[in-house]
N, C-alpha and C positions, 0 to 999 in steps of 0.2 A: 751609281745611278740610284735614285731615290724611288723606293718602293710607292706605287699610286696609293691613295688611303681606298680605302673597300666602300661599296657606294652607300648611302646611308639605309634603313631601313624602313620602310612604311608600316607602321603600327594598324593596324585592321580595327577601325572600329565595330563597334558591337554590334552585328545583325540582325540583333533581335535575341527573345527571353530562350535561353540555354539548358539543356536538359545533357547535361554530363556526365560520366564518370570516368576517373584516371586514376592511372598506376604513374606513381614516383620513384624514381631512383633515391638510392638509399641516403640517408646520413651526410653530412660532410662532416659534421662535428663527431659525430661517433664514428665514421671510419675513421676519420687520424688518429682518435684515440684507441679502437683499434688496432691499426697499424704501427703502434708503439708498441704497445702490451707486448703482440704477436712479436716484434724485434725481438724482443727483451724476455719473451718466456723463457720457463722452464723444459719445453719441447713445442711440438710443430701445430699452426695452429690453422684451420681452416675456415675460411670468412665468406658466408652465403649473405649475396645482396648487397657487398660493399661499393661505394658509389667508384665511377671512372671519370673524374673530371680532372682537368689542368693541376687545383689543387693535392688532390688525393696522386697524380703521377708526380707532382714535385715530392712530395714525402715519401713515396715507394722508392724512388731515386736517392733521398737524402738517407735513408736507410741500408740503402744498397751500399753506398756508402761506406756506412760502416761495419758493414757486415752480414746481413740480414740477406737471406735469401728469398723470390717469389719465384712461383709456378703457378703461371693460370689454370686450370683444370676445365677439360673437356664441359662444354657447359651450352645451351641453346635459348638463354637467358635475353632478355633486351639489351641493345648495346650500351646504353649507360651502365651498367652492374658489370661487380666481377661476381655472379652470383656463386661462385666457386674459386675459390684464388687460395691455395697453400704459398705458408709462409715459415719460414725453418730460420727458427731467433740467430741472433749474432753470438757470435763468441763474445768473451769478456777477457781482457778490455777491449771494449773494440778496434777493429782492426782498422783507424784513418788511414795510418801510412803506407798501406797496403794500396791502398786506393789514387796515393798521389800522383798529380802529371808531371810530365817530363822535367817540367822543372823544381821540382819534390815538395808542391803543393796542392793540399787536399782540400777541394774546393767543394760547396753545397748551395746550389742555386736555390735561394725562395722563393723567386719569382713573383706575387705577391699575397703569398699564404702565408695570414698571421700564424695558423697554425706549425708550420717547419721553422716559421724563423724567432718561435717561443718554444716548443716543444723541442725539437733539435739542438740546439745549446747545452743544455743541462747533460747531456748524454755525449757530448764531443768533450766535457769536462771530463769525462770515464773512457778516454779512448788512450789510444795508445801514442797518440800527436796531435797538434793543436788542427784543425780547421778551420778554413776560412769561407764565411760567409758572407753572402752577396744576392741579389736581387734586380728584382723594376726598378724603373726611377722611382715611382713612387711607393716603394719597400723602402729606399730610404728615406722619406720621410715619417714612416710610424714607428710610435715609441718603442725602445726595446728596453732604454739605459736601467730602470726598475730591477728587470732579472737580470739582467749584466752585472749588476751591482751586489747582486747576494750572492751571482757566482762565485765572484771575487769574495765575500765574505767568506765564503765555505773552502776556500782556497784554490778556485780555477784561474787559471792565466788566460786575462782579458785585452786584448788587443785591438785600440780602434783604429784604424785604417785610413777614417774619413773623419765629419763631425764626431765628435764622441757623444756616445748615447744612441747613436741610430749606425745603420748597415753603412758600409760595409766594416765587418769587424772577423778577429779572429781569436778563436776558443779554443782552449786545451786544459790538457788536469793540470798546469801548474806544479804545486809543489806536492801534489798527490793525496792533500791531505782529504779529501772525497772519499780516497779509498779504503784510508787507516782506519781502523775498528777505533769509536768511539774509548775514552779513558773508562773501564768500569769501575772507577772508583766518584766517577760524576754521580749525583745524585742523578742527571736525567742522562739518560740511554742515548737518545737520539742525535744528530747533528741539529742544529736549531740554526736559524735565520729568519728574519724579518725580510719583508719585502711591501713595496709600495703598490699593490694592485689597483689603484682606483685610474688606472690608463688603460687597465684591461685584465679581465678574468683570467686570460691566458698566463700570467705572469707564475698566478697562483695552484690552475691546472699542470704547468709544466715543472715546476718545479715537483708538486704529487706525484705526478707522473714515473720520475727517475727517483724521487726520493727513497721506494721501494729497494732500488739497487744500491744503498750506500750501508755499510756498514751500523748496525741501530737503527738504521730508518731516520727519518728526518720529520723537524717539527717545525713550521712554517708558520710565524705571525705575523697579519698583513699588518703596515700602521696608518693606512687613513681605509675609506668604502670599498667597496669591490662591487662594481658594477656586474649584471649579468651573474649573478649568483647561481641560476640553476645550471650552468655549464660548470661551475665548479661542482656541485649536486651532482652532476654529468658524472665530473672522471670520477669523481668519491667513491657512487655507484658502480660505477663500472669497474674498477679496482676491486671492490670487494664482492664485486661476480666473476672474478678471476681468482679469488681466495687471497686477497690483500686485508688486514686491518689498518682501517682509518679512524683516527675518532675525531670525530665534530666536537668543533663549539657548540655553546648554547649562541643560538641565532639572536640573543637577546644581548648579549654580552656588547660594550661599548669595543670600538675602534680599537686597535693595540693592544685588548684583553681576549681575542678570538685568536687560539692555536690549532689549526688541522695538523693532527699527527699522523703519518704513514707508518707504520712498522715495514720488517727488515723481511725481503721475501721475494721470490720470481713469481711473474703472474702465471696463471694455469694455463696451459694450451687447450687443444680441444676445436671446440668445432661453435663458430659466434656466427649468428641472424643479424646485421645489420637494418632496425628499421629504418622506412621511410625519412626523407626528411620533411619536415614537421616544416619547418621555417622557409621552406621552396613551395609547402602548398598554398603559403598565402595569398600569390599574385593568378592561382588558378580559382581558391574560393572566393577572391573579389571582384572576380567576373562577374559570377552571380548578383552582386549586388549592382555593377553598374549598369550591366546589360540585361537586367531580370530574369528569371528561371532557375535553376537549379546546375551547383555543380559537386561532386561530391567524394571526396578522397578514400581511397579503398587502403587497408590494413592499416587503418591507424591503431596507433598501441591502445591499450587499455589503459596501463599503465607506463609514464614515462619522464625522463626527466630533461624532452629536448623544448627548447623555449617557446617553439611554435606550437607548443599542447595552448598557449593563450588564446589562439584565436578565435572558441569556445566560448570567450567573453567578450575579445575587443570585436568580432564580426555583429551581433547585437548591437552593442553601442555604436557602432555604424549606421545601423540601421536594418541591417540583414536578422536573419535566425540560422540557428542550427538545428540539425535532427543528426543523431546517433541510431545506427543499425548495425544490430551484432549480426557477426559472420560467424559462420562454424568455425575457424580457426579461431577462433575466439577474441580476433580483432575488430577494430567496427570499421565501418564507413561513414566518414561523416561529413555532412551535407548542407553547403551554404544554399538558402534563399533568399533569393529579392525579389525586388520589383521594381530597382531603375529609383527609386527615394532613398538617399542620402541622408545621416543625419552627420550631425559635428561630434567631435568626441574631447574631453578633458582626462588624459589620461596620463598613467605616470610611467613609464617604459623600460624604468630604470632596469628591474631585471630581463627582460627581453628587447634590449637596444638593435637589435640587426631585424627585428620583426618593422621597424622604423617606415621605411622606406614606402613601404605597401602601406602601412597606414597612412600616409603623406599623400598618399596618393588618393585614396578615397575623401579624406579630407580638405584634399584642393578643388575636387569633385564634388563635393559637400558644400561647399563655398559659393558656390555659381547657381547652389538652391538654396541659398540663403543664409544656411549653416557657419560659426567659427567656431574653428578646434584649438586644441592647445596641446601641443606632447612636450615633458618634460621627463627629467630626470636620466637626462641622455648626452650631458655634456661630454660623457667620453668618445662618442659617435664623432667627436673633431679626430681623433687618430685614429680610425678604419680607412678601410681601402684607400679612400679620399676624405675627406674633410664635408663629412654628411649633412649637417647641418647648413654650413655653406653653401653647398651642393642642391642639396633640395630647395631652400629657400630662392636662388637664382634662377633656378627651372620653373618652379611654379610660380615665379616672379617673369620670367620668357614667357606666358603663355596668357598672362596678365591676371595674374591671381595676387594676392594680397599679403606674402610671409614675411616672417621679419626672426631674425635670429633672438635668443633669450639667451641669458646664462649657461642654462642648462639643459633648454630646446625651442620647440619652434612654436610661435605663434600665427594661425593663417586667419585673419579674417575674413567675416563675409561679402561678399561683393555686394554692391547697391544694387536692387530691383532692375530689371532688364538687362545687367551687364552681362558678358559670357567669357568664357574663357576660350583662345584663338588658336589655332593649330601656331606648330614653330618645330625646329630642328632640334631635341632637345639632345644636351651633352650626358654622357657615360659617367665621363672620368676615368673610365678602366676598371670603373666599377658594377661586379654584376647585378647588387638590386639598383644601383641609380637604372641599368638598362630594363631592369623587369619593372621600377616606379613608373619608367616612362610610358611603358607598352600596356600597364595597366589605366595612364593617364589616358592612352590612346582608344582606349574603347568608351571614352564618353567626351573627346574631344576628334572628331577626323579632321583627319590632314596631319597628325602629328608624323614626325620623322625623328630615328633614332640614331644617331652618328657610328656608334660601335655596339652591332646587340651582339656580335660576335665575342663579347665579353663576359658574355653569360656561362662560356664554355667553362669559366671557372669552378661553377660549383651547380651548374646546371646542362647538362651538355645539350647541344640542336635543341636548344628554346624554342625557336621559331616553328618548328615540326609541331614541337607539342603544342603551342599554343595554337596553329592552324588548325589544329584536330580539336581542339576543347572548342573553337570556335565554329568548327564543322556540326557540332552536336546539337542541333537546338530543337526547339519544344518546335512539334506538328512533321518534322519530317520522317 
């Protein structure tokens, strides 16, 4: 019998000018990277603040896996956070086989977290039997073949199952050569491969990642762009706040001449703060500008390397402001305003692409006051969750706005004087910001409907709570 689909969701348009402040659930991109490290330390490591969504329990599982132990620890925390969660690393090699079913395979659901189905691999190459991985429908369709292909360079046995290049597929050490100590008689130390990251930064993160655990370390040159650089910035960082060396390129260096080097090392255990995610605050601080008043993000980092520290600039060329207020922890709060005026924005997104979606959305809302935008530098956003570019451009094109796809992103023009844009049912795709695009379109269009916002749960758990409360908050009550 065929499950009913869930009913659709009514977007709340904006009440009036907003006087907010919210607490976010942590990270999604620093907890997975988290959640590695801690596998793979040198002892037990404890993680205050780590985010609880869909994504983050498929990696907690793909870890389990192979070995890795959790303990949530007594905690009175919001339910999104594990604000306490001990993690006691995996043995080496990891133990797959241990884990396999009845029929003596060891299987690692993705579900559709780029992050397990990039970062997991390179580390089923160091286990003790091959894995098999698998996914959503649409987990197979985004790119994997880039790191599958340098696995096999480094000597892991790669098995496709399906299309080659994309899930389902199956990973093992191969011929073990991962594990053998480097020749020291090579002038370079490290295991070295190339890899093609301009599909996705993750290629080049997961490979960082485990390259720690190969004998020498490993030397990683991409050979065309790498979109989304500050995720790569991300693990670098966080690697060598666990006492890894990394060494950078010069950022200046052409294509095929940039090598991130890891040396040979276990990361530190210990006890990791998970901040906020950066990149989830965006569809709460662009309330503020379409419903005017203020809304204003508590513990933001001071310092930080998650991609959504941009909003700093792109909320401005919106049309909003920001204000920073330091907290005694030494974090700030920081605070979009509007006034309900929209501007258009020409901007290049290339290193923050998943911030996309939320700006699409104020710029389709920019549009209907007269406003054209242009975001480019985001033609890798074709292999996320869904095909984003596509994606946005049809929606905003359902509601009678004006986009059209470019090369490398999206062009939305202005609509002619009196035109408006019209409530409609707008599609997911199983994607969590197409559902937060939508619900941010919704507070300057009513009557919008969302098909699946239960998709949010991916990397934002009970959306809809929270944004009922950010929309409860307004100036005069």
């Amino acid at each position: 019998m065929t499950a009913l689909a869930a009913a659709p969701w009514s977007a709340p348009a904006a009440p009036g000018p907003l006087d907010a402040v919210i607490d976010l659930p942590g990270s999604k991109s620093l907890t997975a990277r988290a959640l590695v490290a801690a596998a793979v330390a040198e002892g037990p490591t404890t993680l205050r603040g780590a985010l609880r969504s869909r994504d983050t329990a498929l990696m907690r599982a793909a870890l389990t896996t192979l070995g890795a132990r959790f303990e949530e620890l007594p905690d009175d925390s919001a339910a999104c956070t594990d604000a306490a969660l001990r993690v006691m690393p995996a043995p080496r090699p990891f133990p797959a086989r241990a884990a396999a079913g009845a029929d003596g395979v060891t299987r690692i659901d993705c579900g559709l977290a780029g992050t397990v189905m990039r970062f997991i691999p390179p580390l089923a190459a160091l286990a003790d039997a091959p894995v098999l991985f698998d996914g959503d429908a649409a987990a197979r369709r985004r790119p994997l073949a880039s790191l599958l292909d340098a696995l096999e360079d480094l000597g892991a046995q790669v098995d496709y199952l399906g299309e080659p290049g994309f899930l389902p597929v199956r990973v093992g050490p191969g011929d073990g050569a991962l594990l053998r100590p480097a020749d020291p008689a090579r002038l370079e130390v490290p295991h070295r491969v190339s890899v093609d990251a301009s599909g996705s930064s993750q290629f080049l993160s997961a490979l960082l990642l485990a390259g720690c655990l190969l004998p020498g370390g490993l030397a990683v040159t991409p050979t065309g762009p790498v979109p989304s650089l500050p995720h790569v910035a991300m693990t670098v960082e966080f690697l060598r706040e666990r006492g890894i060396t990394v060494d950078e390129p010069d950022a200046d260096a052409p294509a095929g001449a940039r090598t991130w080097t890891v040396h040979p090392g276990a990361p530190r255990g210990g006890t990791l703060v998970i901040e906020p995610d950066l990149s989830n605050a965006g569809p709460f601080l662009a309330a503020a500008l379409v419903a005017g008043g203020r809304v204003g993000v508590r513990h933001w980092p001071a310092h930080t390397t998650q991609a959504g520290d941009a909003w700093r600039w792109l909320l401005p060329g919106l049309g909003g402001a920001v204000e920073q207020a330091r907290e005694a922890d030494g974090s700030l709060t920081l605070t979009a305003v509007g006034t309900g005026e929209l501007h258009g924005i020409d901007a290049d997104l290339s290193a923050v692409g998943e911030l996309t979606p939320t700006v699409a959305a104020l710029a389709a809302l920019a549009s209907a006051q007269g406003h054209a935008s242009r975001l480019h530098g985001i033609g890798h956003l074709r292999g996320h969750e869904t095909d984003r570019l596509a994606a946005l451009t049809t929606e905003i094109n359902r509601i009678g706005g004006s986009a059209s796809e470019t090369a490398d992103g999206l062009e939305i023009a202005a609509l002619p004087a009196g035109a408006r844009l019209h409530p409609a049912r707008l599609r997911t795709y199983a994607d969590h910001r197409m559902a937060t695009f939508a619900a941010v379109v919704g507070l300057g269009v009513p009557g919008i409907e969302v098909d699946d916002i239960a998709c949010t749960a991916k990397t934002l758990p009970d959306f809809p709570a929270l944004w009922a409360k950010l929309l409860a908050d307004r100036e005069g009550r």
